[in-house]
C-alpha positions in Angstrom: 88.3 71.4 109.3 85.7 73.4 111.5 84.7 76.5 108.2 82.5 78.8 110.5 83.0 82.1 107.6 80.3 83.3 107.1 80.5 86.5 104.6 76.8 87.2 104.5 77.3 88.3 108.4 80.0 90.8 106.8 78.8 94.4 108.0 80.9 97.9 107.3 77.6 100.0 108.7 80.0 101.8 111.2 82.5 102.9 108.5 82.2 106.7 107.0 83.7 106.8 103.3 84.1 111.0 104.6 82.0 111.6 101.0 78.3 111.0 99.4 78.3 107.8 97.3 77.8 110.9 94.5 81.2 112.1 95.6 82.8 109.0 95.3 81.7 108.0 91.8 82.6 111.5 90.9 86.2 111.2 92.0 86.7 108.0 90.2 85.5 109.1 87.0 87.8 112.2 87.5 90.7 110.0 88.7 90.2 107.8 85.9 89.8 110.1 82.6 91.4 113.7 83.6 93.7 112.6 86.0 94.9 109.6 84.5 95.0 110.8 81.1 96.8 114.4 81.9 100.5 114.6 80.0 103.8 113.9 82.6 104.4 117.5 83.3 101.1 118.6 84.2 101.6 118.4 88.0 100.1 121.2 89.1 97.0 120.0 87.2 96.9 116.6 89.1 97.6 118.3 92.5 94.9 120.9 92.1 92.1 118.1 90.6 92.8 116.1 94.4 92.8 119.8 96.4 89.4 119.7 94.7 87.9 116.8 95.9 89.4 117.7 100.0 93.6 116.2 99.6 95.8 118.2 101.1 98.5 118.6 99.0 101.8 120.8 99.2 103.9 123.1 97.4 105.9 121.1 94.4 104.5 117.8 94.7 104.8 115.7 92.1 102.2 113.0 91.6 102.8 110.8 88.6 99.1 110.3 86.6 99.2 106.3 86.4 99.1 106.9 90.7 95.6 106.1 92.6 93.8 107.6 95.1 90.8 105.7 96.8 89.5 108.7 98.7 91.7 112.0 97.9 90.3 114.1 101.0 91.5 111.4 103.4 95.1 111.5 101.9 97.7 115.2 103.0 100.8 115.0 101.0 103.6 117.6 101.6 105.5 119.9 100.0 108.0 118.7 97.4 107.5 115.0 98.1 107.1 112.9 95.2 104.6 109.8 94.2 105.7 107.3 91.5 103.8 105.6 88.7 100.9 103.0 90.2 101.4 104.3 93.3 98.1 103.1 94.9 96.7 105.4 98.0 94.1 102.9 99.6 92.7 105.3 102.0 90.1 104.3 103.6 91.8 105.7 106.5 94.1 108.6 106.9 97.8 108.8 104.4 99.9 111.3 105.5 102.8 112.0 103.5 105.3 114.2 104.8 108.2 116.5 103.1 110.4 115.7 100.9 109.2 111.7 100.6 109.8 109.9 97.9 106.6 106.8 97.6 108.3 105.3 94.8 106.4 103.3 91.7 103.8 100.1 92.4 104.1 100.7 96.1 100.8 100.3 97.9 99.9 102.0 101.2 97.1 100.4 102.5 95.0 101.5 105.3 92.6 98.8 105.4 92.0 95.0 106.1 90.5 92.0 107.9 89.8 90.6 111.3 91.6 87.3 110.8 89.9 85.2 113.3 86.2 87.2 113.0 83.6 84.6 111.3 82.0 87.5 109.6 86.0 88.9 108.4 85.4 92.7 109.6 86.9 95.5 108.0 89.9 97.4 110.0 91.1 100.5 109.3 94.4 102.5 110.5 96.2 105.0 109.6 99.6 105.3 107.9 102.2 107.9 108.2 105.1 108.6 106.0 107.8 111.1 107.8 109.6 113.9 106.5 112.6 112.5 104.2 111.2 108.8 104.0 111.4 107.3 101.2 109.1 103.9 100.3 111.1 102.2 97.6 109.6 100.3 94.3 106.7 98.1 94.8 107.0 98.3 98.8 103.5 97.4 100.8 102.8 98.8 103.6 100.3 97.3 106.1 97.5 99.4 108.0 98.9 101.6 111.5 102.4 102.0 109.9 104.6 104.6 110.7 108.1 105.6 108.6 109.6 107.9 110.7 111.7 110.5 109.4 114.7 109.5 106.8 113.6 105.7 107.3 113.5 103.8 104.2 111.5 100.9 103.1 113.9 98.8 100.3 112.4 97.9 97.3 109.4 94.8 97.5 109.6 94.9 100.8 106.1 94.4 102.8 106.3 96.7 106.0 104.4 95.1 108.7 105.9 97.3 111.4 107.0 101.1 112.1 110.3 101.8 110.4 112.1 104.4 113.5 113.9 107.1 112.4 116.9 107.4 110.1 117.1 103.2 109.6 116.8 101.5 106.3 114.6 98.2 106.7 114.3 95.4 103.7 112.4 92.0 102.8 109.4 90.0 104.0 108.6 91.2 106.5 110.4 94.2 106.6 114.0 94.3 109.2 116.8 96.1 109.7 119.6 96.3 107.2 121.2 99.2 108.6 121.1 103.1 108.9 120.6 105.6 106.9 123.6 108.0 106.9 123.2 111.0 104.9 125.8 112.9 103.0 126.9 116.4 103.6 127.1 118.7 101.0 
């Protein structure tokens, strides 16, 4: 077996964190005392601790504070969506959530990761979008350049590889159709 990795070529030059270094420490020293350690209810606390480090963040969100946030002012959340317990944000890209999403606990939306077949592994980044009325179920990944469009689901442990189109409900490893999402009137 021909092993031509070589990390010490490894080279993220090109890639902006959006902050100082200063900024970045601050955050997760923030994130991990006040944020983490604010009571359940305190919402509006949480919400207005990531407005001040550049997230955009909605009306009524609710952000659970065991939930992570790699870099908050790359991340929009809006209004009245929720974000579960160990909800992990890795951001090193743009996270959009939109209204009325549910990112349910130990899901991790991850905008970054690795050119497979690059000797010196470079680092990728891509965006993820989460559509109005989504919902990402328990402990659901989802890769880099992922869109859930609106009222698509992602069932629980799933690992979502691929967009999710609108309205459909997709499950498993990877992530397929199960069937559509048909919502109730009332």
């Amino acid at each position: 077996m021909n092993m031509n990795i070589d990390l010490t070529k490894y080279d993220q030059s090109w890639y902006s964190r959006g902050r100082s270094g200063i900024a970045v420490l601050l955050w997760w020293f923030v994130q991990g005392t006040l944020f983490r350690f604010s009571l359940h209810p305190m919402y509006n606390f949480r919400n207005a601790l990531l407005r001040r480090f550049g997230a955009a963040i909605g009306k009524g969100v609710r952000i659970r504070p065991s939930a992570r946030f790699t870099y908050p002012w790359k991340v929009r959340i809006d209004e009245h969506s929720w974000i579960g317990d160990h909800v992990e944000f890795y951001s090193l890209d743009v996270i959009v959530v939109g209204k009325h999403c549910v990112i349910s606990q130990h899901s991790y939306l991850c905008t970054g990761s690795h050119k497979l077949n690059d000797p010196s592994f470079g680092l990728i980044v891509k965006p993820i979008v989460i559509k109005d009325g989504a919902w990402i179920a328990s402990d659901v990944f989802v890769c880099p350049g992922v869109t859930v469009h609106e009222l698509g689901v992602a069932g629980a442990r799933s690992t979502v590889m691929k967009d999710i189109p609108a309205g459909e409900i997709h499950v498993g490893y990877p992530a397929k159709f199960l069937k559509e999402r048909k919502m109730e009137e009332g």
